[in-house]
N, C-alpha and C positions, 0 to 999 in steps of 0.2 A: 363425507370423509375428506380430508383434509391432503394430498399428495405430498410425499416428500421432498420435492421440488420446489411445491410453492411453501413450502416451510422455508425451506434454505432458500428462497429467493425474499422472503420476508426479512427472514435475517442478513441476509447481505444488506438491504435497501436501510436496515436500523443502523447496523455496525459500521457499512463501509460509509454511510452518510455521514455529512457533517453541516454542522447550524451556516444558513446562507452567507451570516456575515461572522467573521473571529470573534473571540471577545477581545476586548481591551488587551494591548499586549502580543497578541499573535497572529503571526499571518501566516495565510496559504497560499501558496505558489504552485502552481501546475511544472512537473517535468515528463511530457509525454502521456502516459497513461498514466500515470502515479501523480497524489495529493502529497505534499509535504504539510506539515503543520509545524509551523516553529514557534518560540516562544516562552511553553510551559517549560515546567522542570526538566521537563526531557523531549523531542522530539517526538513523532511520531506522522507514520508513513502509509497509506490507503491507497489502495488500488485494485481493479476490477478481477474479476475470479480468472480471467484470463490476459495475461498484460500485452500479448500476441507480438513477444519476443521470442528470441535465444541464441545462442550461440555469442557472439561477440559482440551484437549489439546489447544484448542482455547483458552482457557483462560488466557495458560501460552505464549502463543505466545503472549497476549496480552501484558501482566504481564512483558513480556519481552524488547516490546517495548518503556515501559513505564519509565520501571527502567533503562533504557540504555541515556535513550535521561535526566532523572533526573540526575543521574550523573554525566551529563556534564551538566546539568545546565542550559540545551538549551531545550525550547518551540520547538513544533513536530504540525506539519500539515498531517492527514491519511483522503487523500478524501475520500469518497465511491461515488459511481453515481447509480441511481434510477435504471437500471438495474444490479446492482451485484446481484451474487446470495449469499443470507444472508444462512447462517443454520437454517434451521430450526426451532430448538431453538428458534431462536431468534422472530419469527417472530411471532406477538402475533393473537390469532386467533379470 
């Protein structure tokens, strides 16, 4: 039988993956823990189940992604899945 751990750890390694090289048109740029991917119709943003921020530096990585993908003008898709681990912070009690 199959653990629910190593399910979601399958599906991280599909979902949070991406092809080694971009295609034609997009690039990936590392900002710390987080993949950006630009290019396509709309942005979009990958990062590990724990990004091992918070508080105010988290804020500017937010801050970052934000003002990156507005400046080109291009709408940004940042999944998150039911087990990330959130900071703390964030999480209301």
């Amino acid at each position: 039988m199959t653990s629910v751990g190593a399910l979601l750890a399958v599906y991280d390694e599909h979902m949070r993956g991406v092809e080694p090289e971009p295609p034609a048109g997009v690039r990936y740029e590392r900002d710390g823990p987080l993949l950006r991917v630009a290019g396509w119709h709309r942005g979009y943003i990958s990062g590990p189940r724990d990004i091992g921020l918070s508080g105010a530096e988290l804020d500017r990585l937010i801050a970052r992604q934000r003002d990156y993908f507005a400046a080109r003008g291009q709408a940004v898709g940042w999944p998150v899945c039911a087990h990330d681990q959130l900071p703390a912070a964030t999480i209301a009690e």
